[in-house]
C-alpha positions as a Markdown table, in Angstrom:
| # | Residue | x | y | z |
|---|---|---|---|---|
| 1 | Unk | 99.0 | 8.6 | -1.8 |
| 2 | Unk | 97.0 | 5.1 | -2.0 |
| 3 | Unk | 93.9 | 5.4 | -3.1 |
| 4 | Unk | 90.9 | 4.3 | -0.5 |
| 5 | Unk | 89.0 | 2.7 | -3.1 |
| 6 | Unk | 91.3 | 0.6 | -4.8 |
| 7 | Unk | 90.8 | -3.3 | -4.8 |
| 8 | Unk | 93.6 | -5.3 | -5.3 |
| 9 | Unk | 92.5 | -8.6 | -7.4 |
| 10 | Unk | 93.3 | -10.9 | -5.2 |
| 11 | Unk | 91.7 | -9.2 | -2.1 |
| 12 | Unk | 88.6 | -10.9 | -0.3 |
| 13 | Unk | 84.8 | -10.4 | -0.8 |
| 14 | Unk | 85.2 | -8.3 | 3.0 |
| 15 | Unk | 87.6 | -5.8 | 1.3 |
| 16 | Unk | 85.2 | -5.4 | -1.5 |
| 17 | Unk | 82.3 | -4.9 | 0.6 |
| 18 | Unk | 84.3 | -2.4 | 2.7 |
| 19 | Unk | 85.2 | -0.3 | -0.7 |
| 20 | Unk | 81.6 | -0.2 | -1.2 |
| 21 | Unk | 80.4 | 1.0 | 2.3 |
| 22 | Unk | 83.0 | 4.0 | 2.2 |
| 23 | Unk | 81.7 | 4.8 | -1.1 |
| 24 | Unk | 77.8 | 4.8 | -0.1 |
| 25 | Unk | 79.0 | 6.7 | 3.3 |
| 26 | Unk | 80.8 | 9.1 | 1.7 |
| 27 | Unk | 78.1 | 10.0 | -0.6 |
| 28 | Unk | 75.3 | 9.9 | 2.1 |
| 29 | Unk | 77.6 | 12.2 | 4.4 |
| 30 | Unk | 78.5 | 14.8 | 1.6 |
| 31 | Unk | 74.7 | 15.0 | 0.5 |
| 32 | Unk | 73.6 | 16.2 | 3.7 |
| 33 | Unk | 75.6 | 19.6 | 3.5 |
| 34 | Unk | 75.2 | 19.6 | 0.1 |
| 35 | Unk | 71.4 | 19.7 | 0.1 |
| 36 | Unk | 71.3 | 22.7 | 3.0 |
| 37 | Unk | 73.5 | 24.3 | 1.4 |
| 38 | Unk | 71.2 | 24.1 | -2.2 |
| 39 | Unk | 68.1 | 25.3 | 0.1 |
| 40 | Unk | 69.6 | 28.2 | 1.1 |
| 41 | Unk | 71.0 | 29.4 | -2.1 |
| 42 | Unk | 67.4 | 28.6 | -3.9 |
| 43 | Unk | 66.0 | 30.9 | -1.0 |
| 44 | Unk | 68.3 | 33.8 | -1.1 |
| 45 | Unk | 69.0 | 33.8 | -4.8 |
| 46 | Unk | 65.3 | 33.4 | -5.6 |
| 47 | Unk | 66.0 | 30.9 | -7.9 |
| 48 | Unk | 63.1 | 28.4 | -8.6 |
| 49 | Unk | 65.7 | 26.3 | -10.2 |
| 50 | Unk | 68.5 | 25.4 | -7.6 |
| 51 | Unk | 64.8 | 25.2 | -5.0 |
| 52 | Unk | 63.8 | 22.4 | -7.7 |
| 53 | Unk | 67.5 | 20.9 | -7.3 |
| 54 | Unk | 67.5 | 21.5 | -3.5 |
| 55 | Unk | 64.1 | 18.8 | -3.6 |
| 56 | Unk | 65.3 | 16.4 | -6.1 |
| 57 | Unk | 68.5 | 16.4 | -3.2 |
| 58 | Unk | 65.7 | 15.5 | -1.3 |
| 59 | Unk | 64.7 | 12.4 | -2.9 |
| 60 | Unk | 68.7 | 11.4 | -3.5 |
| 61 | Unk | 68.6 | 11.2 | 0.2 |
| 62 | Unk | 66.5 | 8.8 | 0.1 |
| 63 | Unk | 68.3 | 6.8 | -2.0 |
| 64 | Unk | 71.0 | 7.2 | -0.1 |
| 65 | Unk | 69.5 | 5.9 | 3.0 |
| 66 | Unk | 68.2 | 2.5 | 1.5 |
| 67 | Unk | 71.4 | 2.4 | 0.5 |
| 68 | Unk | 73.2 | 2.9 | 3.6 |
| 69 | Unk | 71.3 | 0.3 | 5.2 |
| 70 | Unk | 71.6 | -2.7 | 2.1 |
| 71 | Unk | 75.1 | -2.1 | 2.7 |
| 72 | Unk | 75.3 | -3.5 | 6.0 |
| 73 | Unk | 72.4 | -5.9 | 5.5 |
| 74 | Unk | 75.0 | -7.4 | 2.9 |
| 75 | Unk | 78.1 | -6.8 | 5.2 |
| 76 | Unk | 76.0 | -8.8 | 7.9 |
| 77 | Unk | 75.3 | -11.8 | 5.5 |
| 78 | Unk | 77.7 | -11.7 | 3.0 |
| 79 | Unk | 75.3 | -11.5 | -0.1 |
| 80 | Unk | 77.8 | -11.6 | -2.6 |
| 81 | Unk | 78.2 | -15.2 | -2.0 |
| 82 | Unk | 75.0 | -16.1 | -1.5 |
| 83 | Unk | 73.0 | -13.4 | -3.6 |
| 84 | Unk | 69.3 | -14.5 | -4.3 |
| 85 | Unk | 66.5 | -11.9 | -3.2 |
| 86 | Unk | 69.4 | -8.8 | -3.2 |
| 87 | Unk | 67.8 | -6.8 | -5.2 |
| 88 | Unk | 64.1 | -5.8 | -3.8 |
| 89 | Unk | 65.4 | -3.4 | -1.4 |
| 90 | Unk | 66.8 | -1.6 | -4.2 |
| 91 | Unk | 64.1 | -1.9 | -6.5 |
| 92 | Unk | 61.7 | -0.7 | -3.9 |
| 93 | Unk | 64.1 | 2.5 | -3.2 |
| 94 | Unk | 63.4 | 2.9 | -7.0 |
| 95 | Unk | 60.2 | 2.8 | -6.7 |
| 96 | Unk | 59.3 | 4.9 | -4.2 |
| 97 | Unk | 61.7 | 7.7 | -5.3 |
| 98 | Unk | 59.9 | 7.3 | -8.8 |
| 99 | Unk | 56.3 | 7.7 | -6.8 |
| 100 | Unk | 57.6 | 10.8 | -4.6 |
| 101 | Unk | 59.5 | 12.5 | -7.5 |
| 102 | Unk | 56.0 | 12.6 | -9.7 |
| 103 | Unk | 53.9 | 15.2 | -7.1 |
| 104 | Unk | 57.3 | 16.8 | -6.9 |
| 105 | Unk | 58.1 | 17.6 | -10.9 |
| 106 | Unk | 54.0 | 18.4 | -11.4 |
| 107 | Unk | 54.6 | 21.3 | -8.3 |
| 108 | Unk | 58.2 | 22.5 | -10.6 |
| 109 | Unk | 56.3 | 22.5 | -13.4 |
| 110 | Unk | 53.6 | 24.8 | -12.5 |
| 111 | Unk | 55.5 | 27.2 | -10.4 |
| 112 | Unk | 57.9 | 27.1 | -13.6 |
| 113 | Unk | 54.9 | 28.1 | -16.2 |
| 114 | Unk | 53.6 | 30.7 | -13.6 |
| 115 | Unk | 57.1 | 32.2 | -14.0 |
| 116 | Unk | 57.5 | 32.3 | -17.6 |
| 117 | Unk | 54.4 | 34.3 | -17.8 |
| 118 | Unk | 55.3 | 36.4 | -15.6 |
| 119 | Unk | 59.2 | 36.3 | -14.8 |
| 120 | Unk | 60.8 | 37.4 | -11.3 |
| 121 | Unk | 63.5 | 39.6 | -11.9 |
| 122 | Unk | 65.0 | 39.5 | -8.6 |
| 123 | Unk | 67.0 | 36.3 | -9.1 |
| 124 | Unk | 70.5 | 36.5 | -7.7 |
| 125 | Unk | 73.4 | 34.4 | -10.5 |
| 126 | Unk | 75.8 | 34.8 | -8.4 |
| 127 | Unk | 74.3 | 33.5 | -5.3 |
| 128 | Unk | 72.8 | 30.6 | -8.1 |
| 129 | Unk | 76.2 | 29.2 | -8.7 |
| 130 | Unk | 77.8 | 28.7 | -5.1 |
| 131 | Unk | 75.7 | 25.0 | -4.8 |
| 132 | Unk | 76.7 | 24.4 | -7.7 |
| 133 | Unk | 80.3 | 24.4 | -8.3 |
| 134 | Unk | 80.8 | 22.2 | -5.0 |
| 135 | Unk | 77.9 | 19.6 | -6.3 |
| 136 | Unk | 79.7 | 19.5 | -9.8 |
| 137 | Unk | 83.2 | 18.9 | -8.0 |
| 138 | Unk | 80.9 | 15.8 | -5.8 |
| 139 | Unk | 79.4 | 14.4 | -8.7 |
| 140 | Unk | 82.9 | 14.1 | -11.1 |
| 141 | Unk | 84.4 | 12.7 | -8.0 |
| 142 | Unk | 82.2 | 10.0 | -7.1 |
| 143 | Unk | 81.6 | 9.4 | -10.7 |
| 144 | Unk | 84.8 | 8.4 | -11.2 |
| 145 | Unk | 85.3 | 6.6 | -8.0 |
| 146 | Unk | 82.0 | 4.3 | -8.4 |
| 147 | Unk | 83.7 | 3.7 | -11.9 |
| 148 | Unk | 87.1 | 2.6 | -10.6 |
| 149 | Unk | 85.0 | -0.3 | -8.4 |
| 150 | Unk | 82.5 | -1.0 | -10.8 |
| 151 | Unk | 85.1 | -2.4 | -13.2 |
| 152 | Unk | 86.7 | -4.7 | -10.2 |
| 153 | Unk | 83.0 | -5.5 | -8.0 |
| 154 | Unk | 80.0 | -6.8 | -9.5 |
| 155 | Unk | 78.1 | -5.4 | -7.4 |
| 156 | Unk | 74.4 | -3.5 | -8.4 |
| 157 | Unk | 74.6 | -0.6 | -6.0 |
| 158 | Unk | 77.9 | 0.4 | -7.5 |
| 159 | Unk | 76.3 | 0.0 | -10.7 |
| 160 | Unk | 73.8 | 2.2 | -9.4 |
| 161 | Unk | 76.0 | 4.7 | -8.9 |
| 162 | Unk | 78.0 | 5.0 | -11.3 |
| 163 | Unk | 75.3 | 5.4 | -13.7 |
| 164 | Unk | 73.2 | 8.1 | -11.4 |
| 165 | Unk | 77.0 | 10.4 | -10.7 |
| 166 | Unk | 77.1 | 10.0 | -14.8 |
| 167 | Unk | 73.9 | 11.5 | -15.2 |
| 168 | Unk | 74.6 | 14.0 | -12.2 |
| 169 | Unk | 77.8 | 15.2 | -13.4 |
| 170 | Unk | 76.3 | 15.9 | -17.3 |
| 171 | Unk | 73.1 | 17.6 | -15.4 |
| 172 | Unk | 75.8 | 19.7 | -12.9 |
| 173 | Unk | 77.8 | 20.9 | -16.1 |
| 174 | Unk | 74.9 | 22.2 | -17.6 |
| 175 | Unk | 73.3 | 23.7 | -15.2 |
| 176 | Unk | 76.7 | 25.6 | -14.2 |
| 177 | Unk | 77.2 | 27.2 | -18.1 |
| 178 | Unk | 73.5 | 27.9 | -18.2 |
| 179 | Unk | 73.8 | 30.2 | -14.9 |
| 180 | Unk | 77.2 | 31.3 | -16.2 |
| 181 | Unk | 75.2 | 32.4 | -19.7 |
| 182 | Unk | 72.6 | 34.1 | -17.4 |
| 183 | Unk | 74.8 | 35.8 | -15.2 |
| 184 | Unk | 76.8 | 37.3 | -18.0 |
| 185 | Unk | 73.4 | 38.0 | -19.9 |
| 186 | Unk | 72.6 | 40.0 | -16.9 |
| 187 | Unk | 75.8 | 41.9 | -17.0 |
| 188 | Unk | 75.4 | 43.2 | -20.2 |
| 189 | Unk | 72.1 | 44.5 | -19.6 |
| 190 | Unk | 70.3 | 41.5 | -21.0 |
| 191 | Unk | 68.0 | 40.9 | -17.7 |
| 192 | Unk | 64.8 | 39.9 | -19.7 |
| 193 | Unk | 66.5 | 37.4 | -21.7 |
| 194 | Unk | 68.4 | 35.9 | -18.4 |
| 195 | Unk | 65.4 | 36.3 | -16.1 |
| 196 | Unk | 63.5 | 33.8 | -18.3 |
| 197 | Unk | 66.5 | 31.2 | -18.1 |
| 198 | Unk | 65.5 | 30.2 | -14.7 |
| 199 | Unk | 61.8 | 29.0 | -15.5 |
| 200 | Unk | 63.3 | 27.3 | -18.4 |
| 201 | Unk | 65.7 | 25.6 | -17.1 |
| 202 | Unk | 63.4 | 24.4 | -14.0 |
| 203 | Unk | 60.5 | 23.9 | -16.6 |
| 204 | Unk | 62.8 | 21.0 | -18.4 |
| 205 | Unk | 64.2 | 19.9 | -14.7 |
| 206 | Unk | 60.7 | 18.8 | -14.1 |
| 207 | Unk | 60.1 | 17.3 | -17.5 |
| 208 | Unk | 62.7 | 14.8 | -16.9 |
| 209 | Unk | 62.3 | 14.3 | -13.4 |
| 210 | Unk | 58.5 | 13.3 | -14.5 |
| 211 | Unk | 59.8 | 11.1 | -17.4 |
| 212 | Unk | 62.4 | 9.7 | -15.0 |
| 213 | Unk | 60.0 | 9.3 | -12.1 |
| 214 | Unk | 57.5 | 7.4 | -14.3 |
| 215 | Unk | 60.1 | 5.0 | -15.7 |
| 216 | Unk | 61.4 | 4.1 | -12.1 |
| 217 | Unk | 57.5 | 3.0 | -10.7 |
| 218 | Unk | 56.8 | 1.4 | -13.9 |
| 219 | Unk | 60.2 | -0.4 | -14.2 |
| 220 | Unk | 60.8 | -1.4 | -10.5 |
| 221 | Unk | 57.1 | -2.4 | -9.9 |
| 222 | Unk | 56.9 | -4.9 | -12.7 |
| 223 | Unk | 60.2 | -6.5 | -10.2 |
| 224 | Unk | 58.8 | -6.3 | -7.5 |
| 225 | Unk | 56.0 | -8.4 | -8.9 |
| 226 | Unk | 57.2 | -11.8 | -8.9 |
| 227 | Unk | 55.2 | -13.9 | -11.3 |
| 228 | Unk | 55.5 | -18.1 | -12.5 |
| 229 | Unk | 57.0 | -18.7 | -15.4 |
| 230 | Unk | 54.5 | -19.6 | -18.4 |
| 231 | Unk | 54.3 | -22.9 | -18.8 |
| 232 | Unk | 55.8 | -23.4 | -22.1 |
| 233 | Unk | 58.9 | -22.2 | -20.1 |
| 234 | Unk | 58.4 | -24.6 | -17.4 |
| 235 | Unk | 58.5 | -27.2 | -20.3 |
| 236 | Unk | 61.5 | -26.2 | -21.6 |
| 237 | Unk | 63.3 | -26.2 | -18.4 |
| 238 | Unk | 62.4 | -30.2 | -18.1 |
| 239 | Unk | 63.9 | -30.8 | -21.6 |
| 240 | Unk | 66.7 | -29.4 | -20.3 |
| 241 | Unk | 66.7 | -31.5 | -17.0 |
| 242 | Unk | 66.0 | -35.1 | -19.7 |
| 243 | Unk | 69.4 | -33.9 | -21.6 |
| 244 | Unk | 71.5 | -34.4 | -18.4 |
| 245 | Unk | 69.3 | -37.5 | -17.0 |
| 246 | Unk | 72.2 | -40.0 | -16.7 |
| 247 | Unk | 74.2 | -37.7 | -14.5 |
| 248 | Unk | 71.2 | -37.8 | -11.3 |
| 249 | Unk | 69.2 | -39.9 | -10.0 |
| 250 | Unk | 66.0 | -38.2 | -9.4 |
| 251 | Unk | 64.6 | -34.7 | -9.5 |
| 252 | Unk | 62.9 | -32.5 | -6.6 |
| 253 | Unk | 61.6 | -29.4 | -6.5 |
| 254 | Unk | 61.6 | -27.0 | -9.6 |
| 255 | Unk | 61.7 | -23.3 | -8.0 |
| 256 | Unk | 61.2 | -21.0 | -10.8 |
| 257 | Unk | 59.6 | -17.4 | -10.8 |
| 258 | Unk | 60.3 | -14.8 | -13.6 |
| 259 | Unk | 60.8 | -10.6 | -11.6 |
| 260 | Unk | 60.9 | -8.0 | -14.6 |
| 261 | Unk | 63.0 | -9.7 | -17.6 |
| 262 | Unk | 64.9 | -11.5 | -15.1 |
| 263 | Unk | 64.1 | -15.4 | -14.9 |
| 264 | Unk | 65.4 | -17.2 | -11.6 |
| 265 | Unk | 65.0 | -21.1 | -11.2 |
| 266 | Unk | 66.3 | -22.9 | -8.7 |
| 267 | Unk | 66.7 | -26.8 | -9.3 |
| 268 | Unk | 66.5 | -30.0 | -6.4 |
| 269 | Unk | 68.8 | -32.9 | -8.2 |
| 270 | Unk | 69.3 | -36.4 | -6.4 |
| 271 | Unk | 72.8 | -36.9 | -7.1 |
| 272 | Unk | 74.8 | -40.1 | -7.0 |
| 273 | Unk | 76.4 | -41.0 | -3.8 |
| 274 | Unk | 80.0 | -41.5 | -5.4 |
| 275 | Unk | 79.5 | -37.9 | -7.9 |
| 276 | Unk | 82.4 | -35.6 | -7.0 |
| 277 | Unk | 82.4 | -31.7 | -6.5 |
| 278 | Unk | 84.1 | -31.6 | -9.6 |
| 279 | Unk | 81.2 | -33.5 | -11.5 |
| 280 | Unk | 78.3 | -31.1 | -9.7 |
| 281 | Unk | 80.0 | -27.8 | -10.7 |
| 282 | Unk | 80.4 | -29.3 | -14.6 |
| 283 | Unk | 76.5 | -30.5 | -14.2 |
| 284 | Unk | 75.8 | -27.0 | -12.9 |
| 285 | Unk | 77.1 | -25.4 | -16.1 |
| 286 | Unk | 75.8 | -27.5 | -18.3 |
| 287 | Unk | 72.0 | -27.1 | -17.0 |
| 288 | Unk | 73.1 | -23.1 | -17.0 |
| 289 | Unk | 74.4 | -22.8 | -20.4 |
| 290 | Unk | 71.6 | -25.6 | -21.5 |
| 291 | Unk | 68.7 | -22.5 | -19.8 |
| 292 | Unk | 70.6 | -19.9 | -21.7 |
| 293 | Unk | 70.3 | -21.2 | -24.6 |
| 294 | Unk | 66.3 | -21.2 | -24.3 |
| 295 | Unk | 65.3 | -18.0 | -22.2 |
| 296 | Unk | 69.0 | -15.6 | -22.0 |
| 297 | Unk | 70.9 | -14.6 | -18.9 |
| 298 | Unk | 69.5 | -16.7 | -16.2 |
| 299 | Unk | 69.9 | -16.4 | -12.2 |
| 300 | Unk | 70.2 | -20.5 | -11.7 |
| 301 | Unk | 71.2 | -23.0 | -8.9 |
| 302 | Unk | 71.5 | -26.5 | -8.8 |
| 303 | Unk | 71.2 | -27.7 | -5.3 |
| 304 | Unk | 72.5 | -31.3 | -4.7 |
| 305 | Unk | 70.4 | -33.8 | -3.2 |
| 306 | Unk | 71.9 | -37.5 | -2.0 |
| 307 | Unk | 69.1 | -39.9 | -1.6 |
């Protein structure tokens, strides 16, 4: 059978945008079910865990949702070829999951430390482990999918989610042997022992979704802040512009702004009249490898001016 999400090399940028929108749909439509079904199970089992998994489902949803709707943004005006200014969209979906997830992992963790004093011992194992085998079959899944594009699409909400299924499907395995551990703990007569697993487990969900949550505000915030580049940058961007002066005629506006680590400059050139394509795309790489050499990986464009 063919598989949906193949891309064939020589396949157009629609195809590839189309491989990514199944993948974000499929993920979006399976999370729905999948989150119900976690909300229940955390409910009837009595499990503060899977309830702490059930409302970090909560907050993939939203993801999922910005996610859904870049997707089309792009499939509306083909981004990949044009791509400045992709990125906010995704970086404020970091952002605010990393500001909603915070309140959240503070209520795990003290619902968590008010069961390890005193445990419930009414937690069901059984019921514990029917979200979870279907959410580690979704995460492996999409894991590997997202990993089959992301080697074939450069494309950052693939990226996204190949890393996020990676972490998901490490997260599902372990959560699925600790609630094995417990239930057998529990069959053997162990119920002390296994009734503590639950808090513990839930206790170091929130740690890391607190950890995780703080790194995403601080991290997308300082991109979402777009700031000038300092200006012994700005000088070394105009040494670079006096190494190629025989190939223009005159310069025009320097756009350049600096968004986390990332540095973007965008560069007006007055080009001969009689230049060639050929002759702007080898001035283009020039400048590019020329800004490299001073500041990294650059996002640049040369935009050709005839006077």
């Amino acid at each position: 059978m063919e598989d949906k999400f193949a891309i064939k090399k020589d396949s157009g940028c629609e195809n590839k945008i189309e491989q990514i929108k199944l993948l974000i749909d499929l993920s979006l439509y399976t999370l729905i079910p999948l989150t119900v079904l976690f909300f229940v199970a955390g409910i009837l089992a009595n499990s503060l865990t899977i309830f702490s998994v059930a409302m970090e489902c909560c907050l993939g949803f939203i993801v999922e949702i910005f996610a859904y709707k870049s997707i089309r943004v792009i499939q509306r005006s083909n981004r990949f070829r044009f791509p400045y200014g992709t990125g906010k969209l995704e970086n404020f979906t970091g952002f605010l999951t990393g500001a909603l997830s915070l309140p959240i992992s503070i209520y795990i963790l003290y619902f968590s430390v008010v069961r390890v004093i005193s445990p419930e011992e009414t937690i069901s194992f059984t019921i514990s482990q029917i979200p979870l085998l279907p959410s580690l079959v979704r995460s492996v899944y999409f894991f590997i999918q997202s990993k089959k594009l992301m080697q074939k699409v450069d494309s950052p909400l693939v990226k996204s989610y190949y890393i996020d299924f990676k972490v998901s499907t490490y997260f599902d395995v372990g959560l699925v042997l600790a609630f094995a551990m417990a239930w057998v703990l529990t069959y053997l007569g162990k119920h002390t022992i296994a009734y503590y697993l639950d808090p513990v487990i839930s206790f170091i969900l929130a740690i890391y979704m607190g950890y995780m949550g703080v790194k995403q505000v601080v991290g997308n915030f300082r991109i979402l802040m777009d700031l000038p580049l300092p200006e012994e940058e700005q000088l070394l961007i105009m040494r670079a512009l006096a190494q190629e002066y025989e190939h223009y005629e005159n310069i025009g506006n320097v756009f350049s702004r600096r968004s986390g680590q990332q540095r973007f400059i965008d560069i007006e050139l007055f080009l001969k009249k009689d230049i060639d394509l050929k002759e702007i795309m080898e001035l283009k790489a020039r400048m590019k490898k020329k800004l490299e050499e001073q500041f990294g990986e650059v996002k640049f464009n040369l935009i050709p001016l005839i006077e």
